[in-house]
C-alpha positions, -999 to 999 in steps of 0.1 A, spaced: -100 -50 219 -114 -17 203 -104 -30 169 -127 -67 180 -155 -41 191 -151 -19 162 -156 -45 139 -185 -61 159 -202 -26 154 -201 -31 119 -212 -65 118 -244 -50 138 -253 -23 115 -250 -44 84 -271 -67 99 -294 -43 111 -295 -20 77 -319 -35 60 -342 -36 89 -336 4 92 -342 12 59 -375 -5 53 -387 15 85 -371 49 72 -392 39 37 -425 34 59 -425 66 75 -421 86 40 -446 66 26 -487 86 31 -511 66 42 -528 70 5 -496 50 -12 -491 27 15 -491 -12 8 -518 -32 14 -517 -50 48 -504 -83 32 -475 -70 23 -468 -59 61 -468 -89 73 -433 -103 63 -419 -70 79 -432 -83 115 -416 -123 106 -385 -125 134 -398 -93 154 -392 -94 193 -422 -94 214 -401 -90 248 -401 -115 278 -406 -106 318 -378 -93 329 -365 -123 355 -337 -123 379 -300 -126 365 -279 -156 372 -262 -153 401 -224 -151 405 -204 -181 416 -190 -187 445 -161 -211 460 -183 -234 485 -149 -258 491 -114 -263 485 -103 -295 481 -60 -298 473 -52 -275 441 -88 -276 434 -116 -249 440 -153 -266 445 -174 -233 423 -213 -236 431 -238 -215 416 -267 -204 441 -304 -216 427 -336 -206 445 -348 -240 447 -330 -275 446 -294 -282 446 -268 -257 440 -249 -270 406 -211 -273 415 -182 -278 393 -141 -283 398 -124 -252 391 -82 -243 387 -65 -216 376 -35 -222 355 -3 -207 355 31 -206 335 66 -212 352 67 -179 363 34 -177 376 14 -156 355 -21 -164 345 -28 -182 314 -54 -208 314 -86 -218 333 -100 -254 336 -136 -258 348 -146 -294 349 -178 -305 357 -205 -341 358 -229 -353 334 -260 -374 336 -246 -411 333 -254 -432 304 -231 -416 279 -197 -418 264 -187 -386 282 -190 -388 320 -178 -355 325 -171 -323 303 -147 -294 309 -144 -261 294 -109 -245 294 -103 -211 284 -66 -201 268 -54 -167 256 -67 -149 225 -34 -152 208 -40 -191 208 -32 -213 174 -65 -229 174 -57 -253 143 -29 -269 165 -60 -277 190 -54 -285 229 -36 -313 245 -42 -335 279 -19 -358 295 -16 -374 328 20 -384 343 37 -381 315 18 -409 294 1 -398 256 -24 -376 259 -52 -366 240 -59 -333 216 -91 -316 215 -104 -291 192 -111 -253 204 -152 -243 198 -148 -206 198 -138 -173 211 -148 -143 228 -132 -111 238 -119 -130 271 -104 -156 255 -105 -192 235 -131 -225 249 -120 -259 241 -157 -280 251 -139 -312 260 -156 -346 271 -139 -370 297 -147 -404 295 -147 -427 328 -111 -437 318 -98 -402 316 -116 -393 351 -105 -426 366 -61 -414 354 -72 -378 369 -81 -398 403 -50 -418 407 -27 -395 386 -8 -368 406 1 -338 380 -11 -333 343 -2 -309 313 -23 -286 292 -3 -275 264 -11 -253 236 7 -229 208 12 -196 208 -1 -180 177 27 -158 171 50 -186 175 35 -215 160 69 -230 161 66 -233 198 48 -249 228 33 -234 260 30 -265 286 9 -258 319 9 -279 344 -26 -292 365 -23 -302 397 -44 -333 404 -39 -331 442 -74 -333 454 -93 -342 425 -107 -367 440 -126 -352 466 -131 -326 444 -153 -344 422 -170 -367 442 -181 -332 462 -193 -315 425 -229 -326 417 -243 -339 380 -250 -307 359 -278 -317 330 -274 -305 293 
């Protein structure tokens, strides 16, 4: 973690060096040999101006629980609260690995609903994620990026895949380890409650 920040750090003041040193050139500069005020201009190109300060999102919450699954809403001043499916996944001896937040979309697309799910840092992301329901194939899905919490795999469920969830009883995340690449780490999701689950989240837009 202080390695990942360190290096972050670095990333920031390269970025940002260029930036300092045409400021630290301005200020040695008199105002007899400055430039002319054309020349200023590309110095102010990709400047903040600031934005009113507004009020941060707010925290979710657990509005229902419905089998194995949590109902997570997010409180909004005005309208209805946006509400996804939400599980916690564990390993055989019941330590914390993955997290699996599904949620709706709008209809009229391929994907009816989307899911994020969030695995371990040490995570082979080449060998991708894998999905399946009661033991039948299951489908792999690319990881999108990570953060210092952990690796996201964006995922898109079509009606098909919600409609094996609904009828299915248990499925499997699996993924490999990236110090043993040789392996397989297979998590089970409970599907008890999905159903009612879903039908209680609400369509969250794009």
């Amino acid at each position: 973690m202080q390695k990942l920040l360190s290096s972050l750090s670095l990333a920031a003041l390269l970025v940002l060096a260029p930036a300092l040193h045409a400021q630290d050139t301005s200020t040695e500069t008199t105002a007899d040999e400055s430039a002319p005020t054309e020349n200023a201009t590309p110095l102010a190109e990709g400047l903040s101006m600031g934005e009113e300060d507004g009020p941060q999102p707010a925290e979710p919450y657990v509005k229902a629980e419905h089998g194995d699954w949590m109902l997570q809403c997010f409180p909004v001043e005005d309208g209805e609260e946006p509400c996804q499916l939400y599980q916690l996944l564990k390993d055989e001896v019941g330590t914390d690995v993955a997290e699996v937040a599904i949620f709706r979309l709008p209809t009229g697309g391929q994907a009816v609903a989307g899911a994020t799910v969030t695995v371990p840092l040490e995570t082979l992301l080449t060998a991708q994620l894998t999905i399946a329901v009661d033991g039948a194939k299951g489908k792999r899905y690319p990881f999108s990026f990570c953060s210092p919490v952990g690796c996201y795999a964006r995922i898109g469920f079509t009606a098909e895949d919600i409609a094996a969830f609904k009828r299915g009883a248990k499925a499997t995340v699996t993924l490999v380890p990236a110090p043993a690449p040789d392996q397989k780490v297979t998590l089970d999701m409970s599907l008890s409650g999905f159903t009612a689950a879903y039908d209680a989240s609400t369509i969250i837009e794009n």
